[in-house]
HTML snippet that shows the backbone in 3Dmol.js (N, CA, C, O; Angstrom):
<script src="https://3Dmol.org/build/3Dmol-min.js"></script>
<div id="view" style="width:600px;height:400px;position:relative"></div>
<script>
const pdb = `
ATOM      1  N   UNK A   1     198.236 219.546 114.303  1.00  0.00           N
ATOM      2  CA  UNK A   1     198.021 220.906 113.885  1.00  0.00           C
ATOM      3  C   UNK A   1     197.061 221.620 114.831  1.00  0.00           C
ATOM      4  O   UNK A   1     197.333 222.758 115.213  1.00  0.00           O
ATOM      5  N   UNK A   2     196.135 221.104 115.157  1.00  0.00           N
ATOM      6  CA  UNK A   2     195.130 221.477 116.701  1.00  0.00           C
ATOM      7  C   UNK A   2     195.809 221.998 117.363  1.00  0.00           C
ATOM      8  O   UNK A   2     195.777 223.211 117.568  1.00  0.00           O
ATOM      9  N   UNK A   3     196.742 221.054 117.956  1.00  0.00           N
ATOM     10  CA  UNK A   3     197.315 220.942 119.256  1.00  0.00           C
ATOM     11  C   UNK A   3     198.121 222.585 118.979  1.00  0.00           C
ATOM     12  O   UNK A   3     197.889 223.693 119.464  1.00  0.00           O
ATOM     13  N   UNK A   4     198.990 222.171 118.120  1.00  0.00           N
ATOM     14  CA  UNK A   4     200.207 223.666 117.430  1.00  0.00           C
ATOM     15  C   UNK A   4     199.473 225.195 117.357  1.00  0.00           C
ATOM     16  O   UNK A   4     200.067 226.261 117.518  1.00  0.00           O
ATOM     17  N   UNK A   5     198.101 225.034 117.086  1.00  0.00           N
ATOM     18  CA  UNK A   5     197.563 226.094 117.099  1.00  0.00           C
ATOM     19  C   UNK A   5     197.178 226.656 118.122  1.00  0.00           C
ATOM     20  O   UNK A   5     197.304 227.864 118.323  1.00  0.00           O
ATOM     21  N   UNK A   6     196.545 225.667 119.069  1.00  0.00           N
ATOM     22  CA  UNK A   6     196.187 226.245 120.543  1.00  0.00           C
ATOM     23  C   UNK A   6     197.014 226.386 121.422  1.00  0.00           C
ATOM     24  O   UNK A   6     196.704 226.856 122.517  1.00  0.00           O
ATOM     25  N   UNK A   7     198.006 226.077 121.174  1.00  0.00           N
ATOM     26  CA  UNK A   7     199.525 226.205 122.014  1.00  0.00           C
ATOM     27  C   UNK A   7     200.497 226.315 121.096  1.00  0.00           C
ATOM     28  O   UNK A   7     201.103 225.299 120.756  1.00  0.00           O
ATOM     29  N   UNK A   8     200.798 227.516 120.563  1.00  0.00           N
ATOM     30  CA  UNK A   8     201.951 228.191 119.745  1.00  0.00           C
ATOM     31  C   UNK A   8     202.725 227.800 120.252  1.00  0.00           C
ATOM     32  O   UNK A   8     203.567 227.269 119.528  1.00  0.00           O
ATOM     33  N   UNK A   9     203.056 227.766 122.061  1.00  0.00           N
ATOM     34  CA  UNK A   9     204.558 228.013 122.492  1.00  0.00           C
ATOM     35  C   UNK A   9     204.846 226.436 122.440  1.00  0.00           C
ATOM     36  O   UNK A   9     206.047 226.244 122.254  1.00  0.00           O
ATOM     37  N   UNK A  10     204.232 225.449 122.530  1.00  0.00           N
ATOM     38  CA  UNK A  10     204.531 224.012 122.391  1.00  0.00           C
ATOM     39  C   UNK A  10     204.760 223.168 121.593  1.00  0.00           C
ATOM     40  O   UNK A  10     203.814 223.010 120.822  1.00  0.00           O
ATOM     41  N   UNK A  11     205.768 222.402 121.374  1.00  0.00           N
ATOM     42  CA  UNK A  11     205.880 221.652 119.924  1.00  0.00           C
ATOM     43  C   UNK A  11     205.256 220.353 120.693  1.00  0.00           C
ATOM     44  O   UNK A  11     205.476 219.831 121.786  1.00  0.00           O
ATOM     45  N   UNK A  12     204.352 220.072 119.580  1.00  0.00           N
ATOM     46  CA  UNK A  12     203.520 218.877 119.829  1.00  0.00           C
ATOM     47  C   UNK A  12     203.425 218.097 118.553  1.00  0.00           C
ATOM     48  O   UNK A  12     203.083 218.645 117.505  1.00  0.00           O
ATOM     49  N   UNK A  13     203.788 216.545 118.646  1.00  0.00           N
ATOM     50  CA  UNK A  13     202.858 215.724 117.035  1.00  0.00           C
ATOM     51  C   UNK A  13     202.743 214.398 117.203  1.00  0.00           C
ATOM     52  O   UNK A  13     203.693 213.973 117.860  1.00  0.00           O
ATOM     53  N   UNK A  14     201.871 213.444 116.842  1.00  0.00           N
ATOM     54  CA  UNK A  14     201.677 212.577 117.271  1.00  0.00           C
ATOM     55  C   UNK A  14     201.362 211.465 115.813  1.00  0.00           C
ATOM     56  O   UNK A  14     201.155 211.690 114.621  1.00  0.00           O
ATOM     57  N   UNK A  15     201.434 210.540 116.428  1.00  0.00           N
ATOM     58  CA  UNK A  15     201.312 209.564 115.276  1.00  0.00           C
ATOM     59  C   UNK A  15     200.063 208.232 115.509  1.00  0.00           C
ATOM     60  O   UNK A  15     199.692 207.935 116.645  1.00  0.00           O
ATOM     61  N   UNK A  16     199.685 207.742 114.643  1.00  0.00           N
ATOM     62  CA  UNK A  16     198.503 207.337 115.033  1.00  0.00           C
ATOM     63  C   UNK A  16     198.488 206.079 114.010  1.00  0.00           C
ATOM     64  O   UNK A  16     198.730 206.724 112.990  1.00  0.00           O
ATOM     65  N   UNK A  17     198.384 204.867 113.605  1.00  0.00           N
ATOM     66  CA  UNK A  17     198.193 204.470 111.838  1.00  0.00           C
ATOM     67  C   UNK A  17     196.872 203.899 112.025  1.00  0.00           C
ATOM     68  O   UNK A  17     196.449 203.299 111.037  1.00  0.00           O
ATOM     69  N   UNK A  18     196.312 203.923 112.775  1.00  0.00           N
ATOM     70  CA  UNK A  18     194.967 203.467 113.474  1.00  0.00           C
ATOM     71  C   UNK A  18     194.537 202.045 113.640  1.00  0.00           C
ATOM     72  O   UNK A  18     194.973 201.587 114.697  1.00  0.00           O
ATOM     73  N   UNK A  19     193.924 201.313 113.043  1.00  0.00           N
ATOM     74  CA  UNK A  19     193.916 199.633 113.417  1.00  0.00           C
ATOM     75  C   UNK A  19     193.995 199.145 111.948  1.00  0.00           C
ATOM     76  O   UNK A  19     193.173 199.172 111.031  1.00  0.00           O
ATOM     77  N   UNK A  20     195.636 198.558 112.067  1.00  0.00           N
ATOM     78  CA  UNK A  20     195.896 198.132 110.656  1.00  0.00           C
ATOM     79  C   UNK A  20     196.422 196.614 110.773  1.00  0.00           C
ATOM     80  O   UNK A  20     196.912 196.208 111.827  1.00  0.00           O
ATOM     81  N   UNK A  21     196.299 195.823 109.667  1.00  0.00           N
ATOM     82  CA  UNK A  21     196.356 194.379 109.774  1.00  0.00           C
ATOM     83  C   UNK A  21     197.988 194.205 110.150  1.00  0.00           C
ATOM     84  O   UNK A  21     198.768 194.151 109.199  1.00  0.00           O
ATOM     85  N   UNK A  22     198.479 194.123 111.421  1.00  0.00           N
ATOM     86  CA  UNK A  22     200.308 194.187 111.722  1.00  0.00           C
ATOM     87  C   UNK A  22     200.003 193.089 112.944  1.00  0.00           C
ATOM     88  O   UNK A  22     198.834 192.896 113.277  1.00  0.00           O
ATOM     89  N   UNK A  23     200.943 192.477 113.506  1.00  0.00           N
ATOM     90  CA  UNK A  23     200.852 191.513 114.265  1.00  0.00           C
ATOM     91  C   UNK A  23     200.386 191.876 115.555  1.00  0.00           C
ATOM     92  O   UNK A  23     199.904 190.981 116.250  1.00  0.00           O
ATOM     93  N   UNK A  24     200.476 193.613 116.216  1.00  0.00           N
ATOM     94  CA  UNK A  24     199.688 194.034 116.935  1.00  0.00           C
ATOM     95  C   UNK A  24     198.306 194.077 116.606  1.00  0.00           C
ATOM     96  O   UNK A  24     197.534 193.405 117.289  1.00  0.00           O
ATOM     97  N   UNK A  25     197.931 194.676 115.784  1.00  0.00           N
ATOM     98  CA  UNK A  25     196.424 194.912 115.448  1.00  0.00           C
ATOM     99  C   UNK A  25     195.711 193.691 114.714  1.00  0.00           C
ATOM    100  O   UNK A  25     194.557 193.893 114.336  1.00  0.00           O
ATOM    101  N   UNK A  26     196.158 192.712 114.528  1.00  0.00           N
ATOM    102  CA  UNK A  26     195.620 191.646 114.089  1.00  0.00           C
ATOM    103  C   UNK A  26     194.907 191.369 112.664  1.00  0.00           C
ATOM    104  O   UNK A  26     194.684 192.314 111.908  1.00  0.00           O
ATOM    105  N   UNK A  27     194.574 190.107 112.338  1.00  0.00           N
ATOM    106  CA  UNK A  27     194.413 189.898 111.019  1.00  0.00           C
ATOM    107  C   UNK A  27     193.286 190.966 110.289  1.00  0.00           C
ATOM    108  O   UNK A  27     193.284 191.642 109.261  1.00  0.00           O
ATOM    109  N   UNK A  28     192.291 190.717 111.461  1.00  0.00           N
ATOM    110  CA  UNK A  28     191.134 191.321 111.023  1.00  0.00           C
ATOM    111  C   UNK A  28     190.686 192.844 111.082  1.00  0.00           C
ATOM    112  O   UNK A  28     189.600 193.319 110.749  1.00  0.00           O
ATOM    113  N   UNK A  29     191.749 193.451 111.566  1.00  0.00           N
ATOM    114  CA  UNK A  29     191.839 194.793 111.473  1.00  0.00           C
ATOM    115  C   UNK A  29     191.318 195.407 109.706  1.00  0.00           C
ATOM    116  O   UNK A  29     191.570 194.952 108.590  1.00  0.00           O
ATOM    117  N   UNK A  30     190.521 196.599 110.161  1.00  0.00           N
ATOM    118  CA  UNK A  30     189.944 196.901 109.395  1.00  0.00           C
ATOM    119  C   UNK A  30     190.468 197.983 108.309  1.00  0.00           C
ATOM    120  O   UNK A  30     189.915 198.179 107.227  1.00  0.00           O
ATOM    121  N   UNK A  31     191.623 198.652 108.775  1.00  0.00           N
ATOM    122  CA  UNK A  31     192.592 199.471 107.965  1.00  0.00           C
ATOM    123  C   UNK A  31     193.554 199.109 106.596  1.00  0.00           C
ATOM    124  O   UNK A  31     194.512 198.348 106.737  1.00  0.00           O
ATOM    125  N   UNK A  32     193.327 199.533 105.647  1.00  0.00           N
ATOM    126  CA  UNK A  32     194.496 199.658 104.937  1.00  0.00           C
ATOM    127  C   UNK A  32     195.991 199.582 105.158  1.00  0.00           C
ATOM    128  O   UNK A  32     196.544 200.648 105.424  1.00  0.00           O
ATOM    129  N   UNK A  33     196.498 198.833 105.111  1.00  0.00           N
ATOM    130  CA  UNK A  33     198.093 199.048 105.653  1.00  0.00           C
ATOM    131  C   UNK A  33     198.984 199.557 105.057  1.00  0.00           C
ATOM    132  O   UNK A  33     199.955 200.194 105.466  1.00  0.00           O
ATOM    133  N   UNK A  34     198.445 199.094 103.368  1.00  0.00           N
ATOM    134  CA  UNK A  34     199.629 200.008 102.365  1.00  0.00           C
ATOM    135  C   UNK A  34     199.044 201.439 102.148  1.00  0.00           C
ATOM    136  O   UNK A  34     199.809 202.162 101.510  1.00  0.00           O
ATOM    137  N   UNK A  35     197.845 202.031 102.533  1.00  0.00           N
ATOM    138  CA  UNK A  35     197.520 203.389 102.774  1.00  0.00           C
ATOM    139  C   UNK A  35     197.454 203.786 104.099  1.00  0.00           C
ATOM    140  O   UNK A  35     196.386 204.319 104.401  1.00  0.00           O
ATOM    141  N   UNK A  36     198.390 203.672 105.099  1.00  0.00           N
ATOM    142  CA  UNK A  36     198.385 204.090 106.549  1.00  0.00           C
ATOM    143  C   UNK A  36     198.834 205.123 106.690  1.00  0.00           C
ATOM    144  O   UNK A  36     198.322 205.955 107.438  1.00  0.00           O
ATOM    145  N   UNK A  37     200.263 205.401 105.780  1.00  0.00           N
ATOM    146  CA  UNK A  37     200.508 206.812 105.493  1.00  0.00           C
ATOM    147  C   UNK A  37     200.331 207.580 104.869  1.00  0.00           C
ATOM    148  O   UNK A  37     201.204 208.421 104.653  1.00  0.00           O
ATOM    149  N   UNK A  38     198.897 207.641 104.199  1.00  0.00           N
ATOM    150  CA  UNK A  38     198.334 208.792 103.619  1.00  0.00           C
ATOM    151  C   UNK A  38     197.387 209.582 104.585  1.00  0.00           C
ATOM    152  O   UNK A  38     197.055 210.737 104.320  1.00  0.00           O
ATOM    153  N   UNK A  39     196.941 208.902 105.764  1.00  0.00           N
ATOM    154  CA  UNK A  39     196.114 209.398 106.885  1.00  0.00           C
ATOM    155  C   UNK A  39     197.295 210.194 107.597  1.00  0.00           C
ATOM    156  O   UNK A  39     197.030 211.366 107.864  1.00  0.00           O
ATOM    157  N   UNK A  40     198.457 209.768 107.916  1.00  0.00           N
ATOM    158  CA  UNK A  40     199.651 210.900 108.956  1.00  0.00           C
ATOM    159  C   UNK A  40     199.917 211.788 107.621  1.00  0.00           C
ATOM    160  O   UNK A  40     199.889 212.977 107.939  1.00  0.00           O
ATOM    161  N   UNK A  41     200.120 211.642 106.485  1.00  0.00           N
ATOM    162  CA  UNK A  41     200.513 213.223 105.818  1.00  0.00           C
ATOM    163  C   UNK A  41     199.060 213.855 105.775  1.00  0.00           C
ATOM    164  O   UNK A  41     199.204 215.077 105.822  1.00  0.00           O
ATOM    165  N   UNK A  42     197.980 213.581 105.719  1.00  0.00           N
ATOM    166  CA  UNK A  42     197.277 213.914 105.584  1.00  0.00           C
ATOM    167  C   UNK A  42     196.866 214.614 107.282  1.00  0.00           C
ATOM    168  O   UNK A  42     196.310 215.710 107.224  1.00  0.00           O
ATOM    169  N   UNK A  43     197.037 214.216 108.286  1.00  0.00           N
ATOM    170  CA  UNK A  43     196.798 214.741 109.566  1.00  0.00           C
ATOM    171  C   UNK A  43     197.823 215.875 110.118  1.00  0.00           C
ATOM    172  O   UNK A  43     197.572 216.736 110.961  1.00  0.00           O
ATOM    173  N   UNK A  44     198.928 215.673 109.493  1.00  0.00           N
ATOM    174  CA  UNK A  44     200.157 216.185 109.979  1.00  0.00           C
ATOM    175  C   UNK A  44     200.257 217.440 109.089  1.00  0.00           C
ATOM    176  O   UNK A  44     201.078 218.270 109.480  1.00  0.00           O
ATOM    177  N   UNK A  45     199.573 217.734 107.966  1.00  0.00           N
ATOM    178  CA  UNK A  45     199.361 218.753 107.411  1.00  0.00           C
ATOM    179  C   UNK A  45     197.884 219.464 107.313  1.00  0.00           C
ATOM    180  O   UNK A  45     197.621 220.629 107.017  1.00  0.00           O
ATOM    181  N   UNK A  46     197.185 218.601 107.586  1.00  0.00           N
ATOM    182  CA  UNK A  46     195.425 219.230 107.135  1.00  0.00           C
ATOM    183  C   UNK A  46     195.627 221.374 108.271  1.00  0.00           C
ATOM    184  O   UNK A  46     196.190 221.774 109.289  1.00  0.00           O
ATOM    185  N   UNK A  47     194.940 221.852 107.399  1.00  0.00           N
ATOM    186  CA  UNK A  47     194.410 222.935 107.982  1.00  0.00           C
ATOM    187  C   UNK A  47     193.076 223.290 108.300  1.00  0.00           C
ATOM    188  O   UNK A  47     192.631 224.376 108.673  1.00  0.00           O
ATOM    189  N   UNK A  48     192.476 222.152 108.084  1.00  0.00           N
ATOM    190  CA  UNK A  48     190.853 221.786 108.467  1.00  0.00           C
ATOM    191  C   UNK A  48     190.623 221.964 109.581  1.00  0.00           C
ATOM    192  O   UNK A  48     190.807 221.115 110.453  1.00  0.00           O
ATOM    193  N   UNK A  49     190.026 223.491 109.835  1.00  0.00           N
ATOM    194  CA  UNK A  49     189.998 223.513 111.332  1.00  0.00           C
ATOM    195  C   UNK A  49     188.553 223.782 111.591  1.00  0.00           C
ATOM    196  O   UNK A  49     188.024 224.672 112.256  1.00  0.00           O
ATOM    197  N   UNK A  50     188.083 222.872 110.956  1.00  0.00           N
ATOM    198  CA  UNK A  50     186.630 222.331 111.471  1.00  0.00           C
ATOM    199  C   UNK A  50     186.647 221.070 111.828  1.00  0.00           C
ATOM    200  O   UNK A  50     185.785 220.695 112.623  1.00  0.00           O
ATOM    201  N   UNK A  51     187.816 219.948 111.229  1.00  0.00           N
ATOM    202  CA  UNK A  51     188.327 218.720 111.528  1.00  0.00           C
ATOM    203  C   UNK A  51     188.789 218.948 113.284  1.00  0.00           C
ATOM    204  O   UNK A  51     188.465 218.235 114.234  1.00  0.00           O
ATOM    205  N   UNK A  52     189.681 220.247 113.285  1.00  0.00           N
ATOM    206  CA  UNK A  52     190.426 220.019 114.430  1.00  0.00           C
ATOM    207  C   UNK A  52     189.684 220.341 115.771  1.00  0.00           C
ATOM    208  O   UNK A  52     190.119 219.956 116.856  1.00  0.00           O
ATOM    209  N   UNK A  53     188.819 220.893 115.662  1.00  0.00           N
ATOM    210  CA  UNK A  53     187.705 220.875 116.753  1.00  0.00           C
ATOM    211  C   UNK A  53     187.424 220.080 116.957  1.00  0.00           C
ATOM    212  O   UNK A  53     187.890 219.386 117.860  1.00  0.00           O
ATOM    213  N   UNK A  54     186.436 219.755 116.149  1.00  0.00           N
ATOM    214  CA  UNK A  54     185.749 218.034 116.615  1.00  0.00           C
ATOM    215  C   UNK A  54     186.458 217.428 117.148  1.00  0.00           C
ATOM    216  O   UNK A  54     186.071 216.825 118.149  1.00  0.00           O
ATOM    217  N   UNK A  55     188.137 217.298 116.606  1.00  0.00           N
ATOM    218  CA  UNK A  55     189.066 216.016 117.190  1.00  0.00           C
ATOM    219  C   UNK A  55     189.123 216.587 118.498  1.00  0.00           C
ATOM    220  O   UNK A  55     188.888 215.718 119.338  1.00  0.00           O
ATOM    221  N   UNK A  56     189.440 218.201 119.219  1.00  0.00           N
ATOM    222  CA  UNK A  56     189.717 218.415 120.307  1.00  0.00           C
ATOM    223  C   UNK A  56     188.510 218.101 120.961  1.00  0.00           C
ATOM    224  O   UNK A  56     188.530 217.182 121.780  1.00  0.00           O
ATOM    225  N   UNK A  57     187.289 218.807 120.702  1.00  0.00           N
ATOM    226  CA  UNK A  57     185.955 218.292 121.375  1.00  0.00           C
ATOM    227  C   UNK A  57     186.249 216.909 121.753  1.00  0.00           C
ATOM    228  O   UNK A  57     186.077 216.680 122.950  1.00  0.00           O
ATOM    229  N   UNK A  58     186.676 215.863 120.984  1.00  0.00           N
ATOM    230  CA  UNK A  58     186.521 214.473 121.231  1.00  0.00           C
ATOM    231  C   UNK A  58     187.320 214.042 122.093  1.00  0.00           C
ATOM    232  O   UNK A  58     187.082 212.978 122.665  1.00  0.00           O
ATOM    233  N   UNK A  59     188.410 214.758 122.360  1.00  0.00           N
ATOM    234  CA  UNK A  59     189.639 214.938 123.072  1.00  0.00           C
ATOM    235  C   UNK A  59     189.044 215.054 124.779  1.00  0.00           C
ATOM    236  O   UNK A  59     189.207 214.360 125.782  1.00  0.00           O
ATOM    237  N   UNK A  60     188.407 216.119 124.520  1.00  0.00           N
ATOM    238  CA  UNK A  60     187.408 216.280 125.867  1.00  0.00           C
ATOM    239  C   UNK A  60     186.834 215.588 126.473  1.00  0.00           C
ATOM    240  O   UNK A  60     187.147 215.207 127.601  1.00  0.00           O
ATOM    241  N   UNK A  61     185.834 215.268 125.831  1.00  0.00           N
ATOM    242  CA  UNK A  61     184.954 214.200 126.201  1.00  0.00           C
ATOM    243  C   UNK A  61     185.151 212.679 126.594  1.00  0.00           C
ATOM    244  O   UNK A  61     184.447 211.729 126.936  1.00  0.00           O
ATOM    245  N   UNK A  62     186.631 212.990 126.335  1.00  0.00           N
ATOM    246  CA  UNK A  62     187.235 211.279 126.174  1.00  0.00           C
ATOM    247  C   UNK A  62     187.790 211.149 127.660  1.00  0.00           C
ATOM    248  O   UNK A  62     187.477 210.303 128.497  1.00  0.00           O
ATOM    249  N   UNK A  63     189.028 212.594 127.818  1.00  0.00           N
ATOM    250  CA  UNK A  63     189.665 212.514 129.204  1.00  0.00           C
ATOM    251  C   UNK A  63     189.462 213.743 130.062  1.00  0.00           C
ATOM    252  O   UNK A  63     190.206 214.115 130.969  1.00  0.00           O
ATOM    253  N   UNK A  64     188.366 214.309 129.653  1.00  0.00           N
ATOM    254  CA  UNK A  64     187.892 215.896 130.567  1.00  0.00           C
ATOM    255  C   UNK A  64     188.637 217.009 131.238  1.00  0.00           C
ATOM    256  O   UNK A  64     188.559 217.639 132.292  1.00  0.00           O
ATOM    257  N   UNK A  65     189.500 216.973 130.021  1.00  0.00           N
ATOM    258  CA  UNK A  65     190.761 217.976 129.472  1.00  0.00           C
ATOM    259  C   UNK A  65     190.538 218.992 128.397  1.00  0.00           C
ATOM    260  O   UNK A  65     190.839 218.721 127.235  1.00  0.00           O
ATOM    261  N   UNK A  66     189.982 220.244 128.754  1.00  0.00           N
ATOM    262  CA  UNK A  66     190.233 221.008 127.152  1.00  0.00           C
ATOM    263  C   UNK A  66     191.222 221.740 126.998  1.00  0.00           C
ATOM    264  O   UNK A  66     191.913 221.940 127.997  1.00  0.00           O
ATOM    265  N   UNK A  67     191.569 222.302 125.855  1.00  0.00           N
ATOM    266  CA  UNK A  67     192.734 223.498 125.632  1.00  0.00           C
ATOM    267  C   UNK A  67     192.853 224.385 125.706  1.00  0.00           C
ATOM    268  O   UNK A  67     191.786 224.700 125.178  1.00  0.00           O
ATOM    269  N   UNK A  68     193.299 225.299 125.942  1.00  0.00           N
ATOM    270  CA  UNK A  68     193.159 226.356 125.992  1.00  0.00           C
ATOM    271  C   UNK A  68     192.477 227.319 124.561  1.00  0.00           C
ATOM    272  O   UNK A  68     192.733 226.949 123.415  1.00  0.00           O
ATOM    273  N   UNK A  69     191.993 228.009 124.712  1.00  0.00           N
ATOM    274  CA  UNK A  69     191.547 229.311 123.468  1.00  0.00           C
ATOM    275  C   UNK A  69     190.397 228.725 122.996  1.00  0.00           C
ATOM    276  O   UNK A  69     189.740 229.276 122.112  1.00  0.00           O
TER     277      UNK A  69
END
`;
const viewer = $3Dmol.createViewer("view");
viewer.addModel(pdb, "pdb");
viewer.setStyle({}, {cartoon: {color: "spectrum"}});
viewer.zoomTo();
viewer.render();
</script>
């Protein structure tokens, strides 16, 4: 939703389930697995755009890329 807002003209969405106990992420992964998809409906809809800063800020700081607006 970040992304969609700062670039109207771009369709952008991404998926994420973060570190959940699956044979990639291993036993000890610290995530919920039978609640993994309440974090993507919950990301894929939030209008928290005090959430979506921070995430872009973090975005920044991570690969020293910002967005436009």
């Amino acid at each position: 939703m970040a992304v969609a807002r700062k670039w109207q003209d771009v369709y952008s969405n991404a998926v994420d389930p973060g570190w959940a106990p699956t044979k990639m992420g291993g036993r000890g992964a610290p995530d919920d697995l039978q609640k993994g998809h309440e974090i993507q409906v919950w990301l894929a809809g939030s209008n928290d755009v005090q959430m979506q800063e921070l995430f872009l800020s973090w975005c920044k700081v991570i690969t020293g890329v910002s967005f436009p607006g």
